[in-house]
Each structure stands twice: as structure tokens, then as C-alpha cells.
N, C-alpha and C positions, 0 to 999 in steps of 0.2 A: 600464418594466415588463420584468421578464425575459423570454426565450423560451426554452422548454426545448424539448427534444428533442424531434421527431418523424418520422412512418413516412417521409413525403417529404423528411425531411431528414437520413436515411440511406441506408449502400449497403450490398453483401451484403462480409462480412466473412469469412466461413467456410461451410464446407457441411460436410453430414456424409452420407459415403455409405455406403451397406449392397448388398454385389453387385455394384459398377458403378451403383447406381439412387441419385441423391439423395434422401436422407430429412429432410434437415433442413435449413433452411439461417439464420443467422446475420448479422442487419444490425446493423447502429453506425455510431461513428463514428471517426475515426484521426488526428492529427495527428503527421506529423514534422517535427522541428528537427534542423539542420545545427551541428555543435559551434559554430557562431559565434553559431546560437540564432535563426536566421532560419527562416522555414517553408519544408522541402522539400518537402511533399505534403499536403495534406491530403483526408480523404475524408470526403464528407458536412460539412452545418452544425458545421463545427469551432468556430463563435463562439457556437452554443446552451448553454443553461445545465443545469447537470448537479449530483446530487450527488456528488463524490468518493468517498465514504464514505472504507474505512479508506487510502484510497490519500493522504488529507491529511494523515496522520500524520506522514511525513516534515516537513512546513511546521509541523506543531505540535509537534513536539518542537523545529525551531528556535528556536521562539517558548518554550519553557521554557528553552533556555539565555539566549536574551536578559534573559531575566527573572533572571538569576544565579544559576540550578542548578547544581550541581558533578554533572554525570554521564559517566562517559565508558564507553567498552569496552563491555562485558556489558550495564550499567545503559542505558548509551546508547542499546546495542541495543532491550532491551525496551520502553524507552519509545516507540520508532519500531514495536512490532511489532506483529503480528497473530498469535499463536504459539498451538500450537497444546495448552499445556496439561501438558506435560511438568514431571516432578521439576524437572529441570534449569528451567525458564521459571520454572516457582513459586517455588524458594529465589532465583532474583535478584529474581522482584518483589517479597519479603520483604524479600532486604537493601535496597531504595530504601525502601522503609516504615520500615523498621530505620532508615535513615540520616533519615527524617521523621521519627523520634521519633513512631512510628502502629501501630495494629495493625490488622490484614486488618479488621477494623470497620470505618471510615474508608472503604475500599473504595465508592463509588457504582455499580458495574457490578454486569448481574445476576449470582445464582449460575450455575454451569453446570457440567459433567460437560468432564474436557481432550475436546478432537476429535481428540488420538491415538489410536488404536485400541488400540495396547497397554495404554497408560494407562488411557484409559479402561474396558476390559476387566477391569483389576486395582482399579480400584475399586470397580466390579460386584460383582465379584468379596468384596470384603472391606468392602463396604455401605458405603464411603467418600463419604455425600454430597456434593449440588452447591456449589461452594463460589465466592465471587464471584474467589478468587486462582486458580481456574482459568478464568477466563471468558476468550476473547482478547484481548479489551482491557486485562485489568487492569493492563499496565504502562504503557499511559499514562495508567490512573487513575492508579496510583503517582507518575508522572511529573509530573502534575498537583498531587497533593496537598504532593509534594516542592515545588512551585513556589509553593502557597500557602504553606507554613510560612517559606520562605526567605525569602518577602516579609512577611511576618505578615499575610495573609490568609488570612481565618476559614475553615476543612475545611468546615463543613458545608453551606455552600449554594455548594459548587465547581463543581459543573454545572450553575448557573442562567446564562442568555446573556448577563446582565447583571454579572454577578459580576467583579473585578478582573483576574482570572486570562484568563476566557475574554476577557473584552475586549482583552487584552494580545495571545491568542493569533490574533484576529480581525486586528488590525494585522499581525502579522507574517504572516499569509495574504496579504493584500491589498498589504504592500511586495515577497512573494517571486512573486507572480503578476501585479503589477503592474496590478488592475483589483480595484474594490468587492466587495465580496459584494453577492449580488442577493437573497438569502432565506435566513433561519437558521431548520433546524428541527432536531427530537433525532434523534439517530443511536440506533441498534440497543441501545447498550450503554449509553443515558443523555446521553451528553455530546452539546452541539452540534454540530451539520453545516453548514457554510457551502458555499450554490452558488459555482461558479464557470463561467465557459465551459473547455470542452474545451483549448481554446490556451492559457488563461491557467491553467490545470491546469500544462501542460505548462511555458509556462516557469517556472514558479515549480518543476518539478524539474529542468529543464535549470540554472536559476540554481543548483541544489543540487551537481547533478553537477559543476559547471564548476566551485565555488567553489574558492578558496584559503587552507589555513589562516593561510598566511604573508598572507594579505589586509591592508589597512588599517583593514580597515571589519569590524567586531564581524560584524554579521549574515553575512557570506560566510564568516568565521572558523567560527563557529557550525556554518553549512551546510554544510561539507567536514566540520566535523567528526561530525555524524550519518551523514553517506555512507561516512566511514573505518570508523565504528564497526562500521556490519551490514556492511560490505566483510572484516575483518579478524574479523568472528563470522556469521559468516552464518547460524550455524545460530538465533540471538534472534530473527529477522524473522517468521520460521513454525516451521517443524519439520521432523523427519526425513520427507524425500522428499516434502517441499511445492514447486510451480514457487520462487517468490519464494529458498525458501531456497538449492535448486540453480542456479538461474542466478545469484547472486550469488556461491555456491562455486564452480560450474564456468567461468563467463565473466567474475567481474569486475565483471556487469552489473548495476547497483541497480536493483532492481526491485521495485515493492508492490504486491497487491494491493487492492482496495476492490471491498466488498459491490455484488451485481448488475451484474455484470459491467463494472467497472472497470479497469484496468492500466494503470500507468505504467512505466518503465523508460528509464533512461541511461547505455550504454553507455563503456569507461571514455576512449574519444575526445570525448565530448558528444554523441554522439549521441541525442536523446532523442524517445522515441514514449509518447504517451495516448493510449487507446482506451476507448470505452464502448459493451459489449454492447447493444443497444434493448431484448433481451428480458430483460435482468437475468442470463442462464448466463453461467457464466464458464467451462466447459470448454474453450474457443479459445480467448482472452484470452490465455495466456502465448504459446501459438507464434502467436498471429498478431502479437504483438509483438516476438518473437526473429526473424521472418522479418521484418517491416518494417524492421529494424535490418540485416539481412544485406544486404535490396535495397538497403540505401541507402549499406551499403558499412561499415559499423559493424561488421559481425562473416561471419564466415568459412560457407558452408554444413556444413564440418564442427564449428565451434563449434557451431551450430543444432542438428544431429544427436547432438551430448552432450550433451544437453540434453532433447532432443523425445524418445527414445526413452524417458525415465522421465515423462512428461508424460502418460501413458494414452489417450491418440489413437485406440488401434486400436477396431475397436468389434468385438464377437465374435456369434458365432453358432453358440450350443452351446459346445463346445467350440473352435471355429477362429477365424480371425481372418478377419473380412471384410469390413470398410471399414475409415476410416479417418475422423477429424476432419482436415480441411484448408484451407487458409490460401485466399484466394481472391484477397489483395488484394497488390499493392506499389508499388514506388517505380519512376518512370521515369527 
């Protein structure tokens, strides 16, 4: 039987102060790997079972290329993303539909309104309802549906757990993490969620970061190749001025979010760190995982700082600024 996550089985992660006086403070859990993929530190029950949420997207867009999807670049991107709804995100999750021979019907995710601000405002704005090719997930519906037709398996029941697709996708979770799924339930947006532990999170993206395309083996081919893709588009994974998108522009560093407070990231030595919030916020999440990677010698403290100064850390009072979200934890 699984064991997930509990209060005893994490530590404080972050705090948030307001004045000098702690106001909040942030438990989970942290696992780092050393580019060779050994554990450098781990904080709290790293081997409790957790859902990834959209942070497993990376493993499962590997698992559409194995299945014989032609995607690369842009397309690549958004199949790995969480994005946040933009002109620019919607016309490629159209052309992967375009290239399935599908229209935005086909779509299984809900409708929803982009979560960019501008976007979103100008569809307000001009009564543009919710539409399922703005939801965040919709390109690895797209990504999915491309994977059913290429195989000729049937669109319509593509999010059931049992379906040929997701079973395919289930595999290649469980060979890139190297341990079972322990429970599949539906994720946010429709599609399956498979647990995994925290570690086994981690190396199934440390195996991503490390891989090589010139590999022998299809599946590492595969996995370098979704890391090149949002490496070399950064902006597919999220949006403008989202962490995931800027640390992978400004550092190189692949990094994804996953719903209630999840983060992964693999700096471009192998360095790779998981985390998961206890209380579900992800306001910490990115710099307490930019700063576990600095501890551990992965990246620079002024890499950190081009990065954390757009991360919204400060916390304000009125008009001024007067605490800060801060990191509490690292590497020795």
C-alpha cells in the first residue's frame, strides 16, 4: 500500500516574513541528485507517494514520442507545457490538431479563460468565451490526441486510464522513474495522474536532463529531446514572466511546474531537485528550488538573483516593501 505524505514526514521549506516577524511558514519535502543521479540531500520522507500533477508532463510527452509522434520545437514544447493561454500557445496547439487531422472539439480538457492577464483581459473585454484550446493543458491534450491517431487509437475515450494511449503513457512513467505507480486518479484537466514517490519523481527527470540525443536507446533519444525543445523555446512551457518560463530562458535550467505545490527542475550539469509544498502554495516552489541547486553547486548565487528578482518574493505593506518569501532550506 502506498504512503503519502505527511505533517511528520516533512520539514519547513520556506517562511514568509512581514517586518522582521514570521508570518507564514512552508513545509514539504526536497530531494537532490548529483549529475551522476545519486541522492545529495534529501529533506523530509523523500520515498512518500505524492501526486506530480502537471510536473509529469515532461515523462509523458516522452511516452508520446515513443509511441511515434512526429513533434519537435514549438509543438514539442506545448505538449510538455502548462502555458498560460496566449495567441502565441493557442495557434501551435491548433497546428498539432491541424497535423491530427481534429478540431478543438476533440479537445477533452475543460474550457477556460488564458491565465495571462493581458489575454485574458482582451477577451473580457471583446466577450471571447471559455474555450477548452485556452485551458493550460490543452497541448498535451493535443499531444495526446496526435498520439492516438498516429497509432489509430480511437479520440474519444483518450482520457480513460484504461485506454491504449494512457496505458502506453503509464509505461513510460514507471521506466523514466524506475518504480510502479502506486494509484491513478484524474488530474485537474481530465486526464490521468499517476503517484509516484518524490525520488522516483526526481529521477525520472534527472534521467530527462542527462539524456542523450545521440543515445542508443529510443527512450533517452526521446528525453533529451523534449528538454532541448522548451530549452531552445522557453517561452511554450508557461508564459511571459512565469518562474518555469524564465529560469529555463535565463539559466538553461528545465524546470516544471505541478498543481499544489510541486517543482522539479535540472540544471544544465544534472543537477536535479523535487519538491512538494505540504500545503499545496507554490509561491516558494521555484526559488526554494533555484536555491537548492545553487547549494549544491549547480548554479551561481548571481544566477539565482536573475531569476528570483522577477519571482514576486517581496511581500508589501501598502505601498512598501516589507518582507520577503525566503528559502530556509539547503545542501551541506
Amino acid at each position: 500500500m502506498s504512503r503519502s505524505l505527511t505533517v511528520p514526514g516533512a520539514v519547513e521549506l520556506a517562511t514568509v516574513d512581514r517586518g522582521g516577524f514570521v508570518e507564514s511558514r512552508h513545509s514539504g519535502v526536497a530531494v537532490v541528485l548529483s549529475p551522476d543521479g545519486t541522492i545529495r540531500a534529501s529533506f523530509g520522507d523523500g520515498e512518500a507517494a505524492l501526486l506530480p500533477r502537471s510536473s509529469l508532463k515532461p515523462l509523458q510527452a516522452v511516452g508520446m514520442l515513443t509511441a511515434g509522434v512526429e513533434l519537435e520545437g514549438e509543438r514539442l514544447g506545448l505538449a510538455t507545457a502548462s502555458h498560460t493561454g496566449t495567441d502565441r500557445h493557442v495557434g501551435v496547439v491548433r497546428a498539432i490538431l491541424e497535423q491530427a487531422g481534429l478540431t478543438e472539439d476533440a479537445l477533452g480538457c475543460p474550457a477556460a479563460r488564458a491565465s495571462d492577464a493581458e489575454t485574458r483581459d482582451r477577451q473580457i473585454r471583446d466577450l471571447d468565451p471559455a474555450a477548452p484550446v485556452r485551458m493550460n493543458c490543452s497541448g498535451k491534450h493535443a499531444g495526446m490526441l496526435l498520439t492516438c491517431v498516429t497509432n489509430d487509437w480511437d479520440t474519444a475515450g483518450y482520457l480513460d486510464v484504461d485506454h491504449p494511449l494512457q496505458r502506453h503513457l503509464r509505461d513510460t512513467i514507471e521506466r523514466l522513474t524506475g518504480e510502479k505507480v502506486q494509484a491513478s486518479v484524474v488530474d485537474g484537466c481530465g486526464a490521468p495522474i499517476h503517484a509516484v514517490t518524490l525520488s522516483g519523481l526526481a529521477r525520472g527527470i534527472h534521467r530527462m536532463g542527462t539524456a542523450s540525443e545521440r543515445s542508443p536507446f529510443a527512450l533517452h533519444r526521446h528525453a533529451a529531446a523534449v528538454v532541448r525543445a522548451v530549452r531552445e523555446n522557453p517561452w511554450t512551457i508557461a508564459g511571459p514572466d512565469q518562474p518555469d518560463t524564465l529560469i529555463a530562458e535565463r539559466l538553461g535550467v528545465f524546470a516544471k511546474l505541478g498543481a499544489e505545490g510541486v517543482q522539479v527542475a535540472v540544471a544544465p550539469d544534472g543537477t536535479t531537485v523535487a519538491l512538494k509544498m505540504l500545503d499545496g502554495g507554490q509561491r516558494a516552489a521555484p526559488i526554494v528550488a533555484l536555491t537548492l541547486l545553487q547549494t549544491a553547486g549547480a548554479l551561481s548565487a548571481a544566477d539565482v538573483t536573475l531569476v528570483a528578482n522577477d519571482l514576486h518574493l517581496d511581500i508589501r505593506g501598502g505601498s512598501e516593501i516589507v518582507g520577503r518569501i525566503r528559502p530556509t532550506v539547503g545542501v551541506s
